[in-house]
C-alpha positions as CSV (number, residue, x, y, z in Angstrom):
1,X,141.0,133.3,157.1
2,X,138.3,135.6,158.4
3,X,140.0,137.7,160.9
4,X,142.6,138.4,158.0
5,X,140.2,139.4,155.4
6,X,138.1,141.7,157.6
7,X,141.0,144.2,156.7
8,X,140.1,146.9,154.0
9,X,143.2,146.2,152.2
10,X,142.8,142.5,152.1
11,X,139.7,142.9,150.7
12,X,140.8,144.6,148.5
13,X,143.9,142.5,147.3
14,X,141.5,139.4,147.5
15,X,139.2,141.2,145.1
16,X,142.0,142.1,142.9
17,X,143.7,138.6,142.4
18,X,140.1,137.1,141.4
19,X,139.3,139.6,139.4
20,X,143.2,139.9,137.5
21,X,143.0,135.5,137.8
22,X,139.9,135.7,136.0
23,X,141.1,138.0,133.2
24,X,144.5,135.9,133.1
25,X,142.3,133.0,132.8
26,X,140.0,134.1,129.7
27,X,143.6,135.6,128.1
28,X,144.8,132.2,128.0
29,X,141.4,130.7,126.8
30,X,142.2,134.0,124.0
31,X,139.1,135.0,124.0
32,X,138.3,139.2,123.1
33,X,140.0,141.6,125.4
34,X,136.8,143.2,125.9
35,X,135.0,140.5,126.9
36,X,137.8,139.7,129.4
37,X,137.7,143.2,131.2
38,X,133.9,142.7,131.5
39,X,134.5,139.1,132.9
40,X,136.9,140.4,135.1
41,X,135.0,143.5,136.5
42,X,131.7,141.2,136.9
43,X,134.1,138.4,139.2
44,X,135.4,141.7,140.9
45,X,132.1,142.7,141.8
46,X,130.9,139.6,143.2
47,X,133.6,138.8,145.4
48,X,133.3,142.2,146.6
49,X,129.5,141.4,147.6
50,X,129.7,138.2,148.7
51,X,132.6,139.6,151.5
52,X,130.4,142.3,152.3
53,X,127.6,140.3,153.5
54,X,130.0,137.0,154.4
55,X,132.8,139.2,157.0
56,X,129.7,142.1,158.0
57,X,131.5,145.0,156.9
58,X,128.2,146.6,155.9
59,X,126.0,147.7,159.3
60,X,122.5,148.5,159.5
61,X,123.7,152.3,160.5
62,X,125.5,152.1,156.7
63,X,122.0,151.1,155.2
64,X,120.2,153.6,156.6
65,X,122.5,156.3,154.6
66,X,121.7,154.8,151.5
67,X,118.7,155.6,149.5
68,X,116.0,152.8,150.2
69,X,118.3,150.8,152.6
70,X,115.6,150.4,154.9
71,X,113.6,148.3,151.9
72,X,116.8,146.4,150.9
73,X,117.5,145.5,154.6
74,X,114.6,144.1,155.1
75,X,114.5,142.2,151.7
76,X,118.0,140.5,152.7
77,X,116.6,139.6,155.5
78,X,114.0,137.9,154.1
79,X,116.4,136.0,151.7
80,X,118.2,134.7,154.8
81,X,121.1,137.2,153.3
82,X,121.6,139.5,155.9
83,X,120.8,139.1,160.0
């Protein structure tokens, strides 16, 4: 599976069936529609970290552009996040 999600698009898919799975999901339970989209953006947003760290499509030259990614790259590597 990892050489197939590296792909921007599959990502990207992969982020959008969790996330529209969850909201499906808390539809059935009929729970508020807001609270749904928020469920659904939060599950979006993890997946989307966790295969940003897990398949490396962030590089150290990307945290340098970032505003204090010099303090965040050294904290995940502390965590053990991040080699």
């Amino acid at each position: 599976m990892g050489a197939a999600v590296r792909s921007p698009l599959h990502q990207q898919l992969l982020r959008w069936l969790v996330g529209g799975g969850v909201y499906l999901a808390m539809t059935v339970l009929d729970m508020a529609k807001r609270r749904n989209t928020i469920l659904a953006v939060l599950a979006g947003i993890l997946v989307y970290v966790v295969l940003v760290f897990a398949f490396g499509a962030l590089r150290r030259e990307d945290m340098e552009q970032i505003p204090g990614g010099n303090k965040l790259e050294r904290l995940l590597v502390k965590l053990h996040v991040w080699r």
